[in-house]
Residue frames as qw, qx, qy, qz and C-alpha x, y, z in Angstrom:
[[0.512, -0.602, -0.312, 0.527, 121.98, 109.74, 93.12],
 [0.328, 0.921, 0.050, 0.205, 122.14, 113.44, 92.87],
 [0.497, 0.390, -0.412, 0.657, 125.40, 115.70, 93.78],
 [0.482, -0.458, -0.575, 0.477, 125.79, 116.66, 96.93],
 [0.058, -0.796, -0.403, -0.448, 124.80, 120.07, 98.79],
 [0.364, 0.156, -0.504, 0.768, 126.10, 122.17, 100.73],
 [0.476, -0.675, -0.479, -0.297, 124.12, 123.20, 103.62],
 [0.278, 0.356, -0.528, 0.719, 124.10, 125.25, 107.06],
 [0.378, -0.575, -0.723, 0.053, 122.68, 124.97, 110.09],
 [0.232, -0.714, -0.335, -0.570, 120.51, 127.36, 112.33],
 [0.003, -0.190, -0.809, 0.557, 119.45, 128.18, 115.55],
 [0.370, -0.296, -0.558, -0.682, 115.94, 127.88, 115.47],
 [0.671, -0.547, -0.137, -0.481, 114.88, 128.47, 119.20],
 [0.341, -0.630, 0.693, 0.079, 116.47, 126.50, 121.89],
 [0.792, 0.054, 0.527, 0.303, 117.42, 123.60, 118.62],
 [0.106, -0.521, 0.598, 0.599, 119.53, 123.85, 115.89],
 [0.697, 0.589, 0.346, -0.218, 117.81, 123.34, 112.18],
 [0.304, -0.166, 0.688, 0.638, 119.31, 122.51, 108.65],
 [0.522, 0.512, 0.323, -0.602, 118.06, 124.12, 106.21],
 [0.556, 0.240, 0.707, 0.366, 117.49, 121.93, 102.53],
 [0.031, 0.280, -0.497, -0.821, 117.48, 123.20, 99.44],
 [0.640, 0.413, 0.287, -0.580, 114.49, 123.71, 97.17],
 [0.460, 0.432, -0.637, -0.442, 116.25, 121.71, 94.65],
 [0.053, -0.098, -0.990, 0.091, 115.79, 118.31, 96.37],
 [0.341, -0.214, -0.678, -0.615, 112.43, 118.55, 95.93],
 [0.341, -0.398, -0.784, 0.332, 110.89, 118.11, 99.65],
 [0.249, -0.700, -0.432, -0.511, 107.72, 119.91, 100.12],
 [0.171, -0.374, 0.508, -0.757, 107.50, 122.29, 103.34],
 [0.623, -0.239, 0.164, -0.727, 105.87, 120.73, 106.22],
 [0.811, 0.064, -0.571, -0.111, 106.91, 116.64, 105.51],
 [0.740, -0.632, 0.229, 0.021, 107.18, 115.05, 108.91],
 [0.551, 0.627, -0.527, 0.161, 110.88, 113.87, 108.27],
 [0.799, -0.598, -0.044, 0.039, 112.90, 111.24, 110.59],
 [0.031, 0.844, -0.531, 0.062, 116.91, 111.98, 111.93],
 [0.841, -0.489, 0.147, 0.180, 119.20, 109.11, 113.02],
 [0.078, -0.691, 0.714, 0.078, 123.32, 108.67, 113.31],
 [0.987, 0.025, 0.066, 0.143, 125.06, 105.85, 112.04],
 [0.703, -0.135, 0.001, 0.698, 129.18, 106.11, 112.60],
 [0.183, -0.473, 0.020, 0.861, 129.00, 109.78, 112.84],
 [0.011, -0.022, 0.403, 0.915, 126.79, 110.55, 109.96],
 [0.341, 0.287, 0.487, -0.751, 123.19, 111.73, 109.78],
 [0.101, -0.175, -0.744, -0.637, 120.57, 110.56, 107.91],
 [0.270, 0.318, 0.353, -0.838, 117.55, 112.29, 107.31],
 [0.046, -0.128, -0.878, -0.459, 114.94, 110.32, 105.61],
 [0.435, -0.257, 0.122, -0.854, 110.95, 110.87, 105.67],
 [0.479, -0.076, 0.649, -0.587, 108.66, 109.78, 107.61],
 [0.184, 0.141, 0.973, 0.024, 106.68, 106.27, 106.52],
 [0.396, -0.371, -0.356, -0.761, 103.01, 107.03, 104.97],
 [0.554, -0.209, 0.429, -0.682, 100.53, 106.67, 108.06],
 [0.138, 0.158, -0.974, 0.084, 100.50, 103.21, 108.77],
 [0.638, -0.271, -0.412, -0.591, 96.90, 101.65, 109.25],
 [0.227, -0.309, 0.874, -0.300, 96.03, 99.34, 112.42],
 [0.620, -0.219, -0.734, -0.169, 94.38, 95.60, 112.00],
 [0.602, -0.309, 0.345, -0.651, 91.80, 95.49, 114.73],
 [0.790, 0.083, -0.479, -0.372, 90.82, 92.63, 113.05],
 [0.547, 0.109, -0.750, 0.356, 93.09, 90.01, 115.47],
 [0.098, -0.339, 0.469, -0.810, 92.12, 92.27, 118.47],
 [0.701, -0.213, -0.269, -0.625, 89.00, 90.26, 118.98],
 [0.830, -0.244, -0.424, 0.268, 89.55, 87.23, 122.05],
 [0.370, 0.313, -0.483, 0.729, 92.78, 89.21, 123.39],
 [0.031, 0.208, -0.490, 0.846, 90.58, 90.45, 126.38],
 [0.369, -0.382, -0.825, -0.192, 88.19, 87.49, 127.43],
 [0.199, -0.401, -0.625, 0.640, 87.31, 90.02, 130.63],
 [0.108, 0.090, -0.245, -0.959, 85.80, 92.80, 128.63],
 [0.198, 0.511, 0.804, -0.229, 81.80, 92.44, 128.25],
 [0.074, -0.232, -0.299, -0.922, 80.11, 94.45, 125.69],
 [0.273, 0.188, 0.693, -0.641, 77.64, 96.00, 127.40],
 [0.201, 0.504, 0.814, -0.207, 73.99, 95.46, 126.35],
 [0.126, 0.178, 0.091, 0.972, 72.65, 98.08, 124.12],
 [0.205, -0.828, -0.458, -0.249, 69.64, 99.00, 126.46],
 [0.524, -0.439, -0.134, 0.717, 72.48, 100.89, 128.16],
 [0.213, -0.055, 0.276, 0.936, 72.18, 103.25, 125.39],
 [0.451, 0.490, 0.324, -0.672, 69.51, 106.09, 125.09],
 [0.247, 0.198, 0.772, 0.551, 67.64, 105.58, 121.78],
 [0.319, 0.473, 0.093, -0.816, 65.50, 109.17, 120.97],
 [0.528, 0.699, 0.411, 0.252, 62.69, 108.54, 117.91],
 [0.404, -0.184, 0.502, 0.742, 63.37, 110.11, 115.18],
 [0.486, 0.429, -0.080, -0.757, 61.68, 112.27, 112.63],
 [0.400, 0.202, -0.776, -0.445, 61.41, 109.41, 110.31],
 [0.019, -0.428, -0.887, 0.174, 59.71, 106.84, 113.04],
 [0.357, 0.322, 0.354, -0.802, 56.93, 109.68, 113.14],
 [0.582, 0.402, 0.701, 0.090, 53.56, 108.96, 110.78],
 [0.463, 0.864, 0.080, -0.179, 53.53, 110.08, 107.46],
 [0.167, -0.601, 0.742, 0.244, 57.16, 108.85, 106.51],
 [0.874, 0.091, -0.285, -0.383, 57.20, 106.41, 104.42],
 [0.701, -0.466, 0.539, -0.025, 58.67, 103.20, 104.84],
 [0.445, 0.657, -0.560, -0.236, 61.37, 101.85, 102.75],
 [0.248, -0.434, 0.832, -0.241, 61.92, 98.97, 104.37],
 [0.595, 0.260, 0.728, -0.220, 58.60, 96.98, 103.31],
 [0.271, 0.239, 0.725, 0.586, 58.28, 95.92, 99.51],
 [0.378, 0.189, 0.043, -0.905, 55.70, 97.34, 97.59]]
């Protein structure tokens, strides 16, 4: 644990900002979260971005209906034209 710091707050618009010292080491711009606990503040960052599993998400809404995919337009392509080859068939 390091020593402690003295610090002052701002007004920074209509809120009130604390500004940290460049000795603790916290990079401008970290998302950073506040809470109280018996009358003191703690300011810890923010979690790394947190993935979601879809995976499970798959049943949860037996009313849903993927639609069909002649719903969707489907333009050729320079590649269906002749004179492309075709990668797709052995040689």
């Amino acid at each position: 644990m390091t020593a402690p710091r003295k610090s002052r707050t701002f007004k920074s618009g209509n809120s009130v900002a604390l500004r940290l010292p460049k000795s603790l080491g916290i990079e401008a711009g970290v998302e950073m979260t506040v809470r109280e606990e018996k009358g003191r503040f703690i300011v810890e960052p923010v979690d790394a971005k947190r993935k979601i599993d879809v995976s499970k998400f798959w049943g949860k809404a037996p009313w849903l209906v993927v639609p069909p995919r002649e719903d969707f337009d489907d333009p050729p392509r320079a590649w269906d034209a002749p004179g492309w080859p075709d990668y797709s068939k052995p040689e």
